[in-house]
N, C-alpha and C positions, 0 to 999 in steps of 0.2 A: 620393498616399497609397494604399497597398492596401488592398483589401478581406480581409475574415477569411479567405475561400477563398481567400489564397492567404499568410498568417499561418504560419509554422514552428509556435508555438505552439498553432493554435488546429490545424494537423493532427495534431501529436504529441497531442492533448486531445482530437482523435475518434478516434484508437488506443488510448489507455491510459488515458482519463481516466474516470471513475467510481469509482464507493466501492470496487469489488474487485479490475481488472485489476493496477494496481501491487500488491496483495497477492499476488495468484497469482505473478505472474512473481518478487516475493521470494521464498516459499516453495519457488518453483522453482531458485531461483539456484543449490541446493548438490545435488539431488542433482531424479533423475523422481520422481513422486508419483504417487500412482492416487488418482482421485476421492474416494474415504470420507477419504482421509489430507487431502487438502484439506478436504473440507469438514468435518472435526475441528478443525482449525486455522483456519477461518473460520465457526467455529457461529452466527455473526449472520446470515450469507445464506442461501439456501432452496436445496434443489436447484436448482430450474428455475431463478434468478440464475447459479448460479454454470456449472451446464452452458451459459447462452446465453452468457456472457464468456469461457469455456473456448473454444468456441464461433468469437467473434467474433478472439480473441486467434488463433487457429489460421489463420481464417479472412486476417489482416494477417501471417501467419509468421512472427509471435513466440513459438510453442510446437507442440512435434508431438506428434500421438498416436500414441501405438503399441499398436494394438490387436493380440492377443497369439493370437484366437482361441481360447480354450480355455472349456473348462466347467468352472466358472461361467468366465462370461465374465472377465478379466483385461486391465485400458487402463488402461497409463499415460501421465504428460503430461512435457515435457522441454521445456528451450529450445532451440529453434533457435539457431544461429550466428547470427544475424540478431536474436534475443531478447535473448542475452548484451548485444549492444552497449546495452542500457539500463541494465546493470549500474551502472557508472560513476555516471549520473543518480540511480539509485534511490539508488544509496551520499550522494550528495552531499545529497539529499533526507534521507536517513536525518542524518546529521551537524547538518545546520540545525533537523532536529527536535528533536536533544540540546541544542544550542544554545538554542531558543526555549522548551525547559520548563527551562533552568536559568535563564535570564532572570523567564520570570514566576515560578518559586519564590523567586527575589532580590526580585521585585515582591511577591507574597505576605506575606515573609519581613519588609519591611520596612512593610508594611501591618500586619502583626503586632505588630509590636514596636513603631508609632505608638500603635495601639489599648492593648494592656497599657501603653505611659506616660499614656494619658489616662487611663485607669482607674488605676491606680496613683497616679495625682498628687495630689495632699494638698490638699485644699480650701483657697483661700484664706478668712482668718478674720476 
């Protein structure tokens, strides 16, 4: 049996696993983005979150910065060739997300429509 260090899973989970990396690297899929544009589009994390996953993400060469030198300063973020390759994943993640909320709105839906016949149902007399 293996141990977790050496799990496919539990490596690809200390590259990109937390609440923000797969956001970034989607955000990133279509086009580079400069920081303020990220963190608009992920207004729930704090700077310091999202610069340390920028960061760590850079850090594994799944996203480069290209800092631009200029005043004001100017750094945008892109995916590596090497980033791209989780595109595929993220896609296939994305697809099973569509998937798992039209299921529980089916689940909802028919939890719904129990309740209004119990309510609806005419007392026996």
């Amino acid at each position: 049996m293996q141990t977790a260090a050496y799990c496919p899973v539990h490596t690809a989970l200390n590259i990109i696993g937390g609440k923000w990396k797969m956001l970034i690297i989607h955000h990133l899929s279509h086009t580079p983005r400069r920081f303020n544009e990220l963190q608009r589009l992920m207004a729930d994390t704090s700077r310091r979150m999202l610069t340390l996953q920028l960061r760590e993400l850079e850090a594994a060469g799944l996203i480069h910065r290209h800092d631009y030198r200029t005043v004001p300063p100017k750094v945008e973020y892109s995916l590596t060739e090497f980033g791209r390759t989780l595109l595929p994943a993220i896609q296939s993640l994305h697809d099973w997300a569509l998937t798992y909320q039209a299921r529980c709105n089916e689940i909802l839906a028919t939890h719904q429509t129990d309740a209004d016949e119990r309510v609806n149902k005419p007392a026996d007399l």
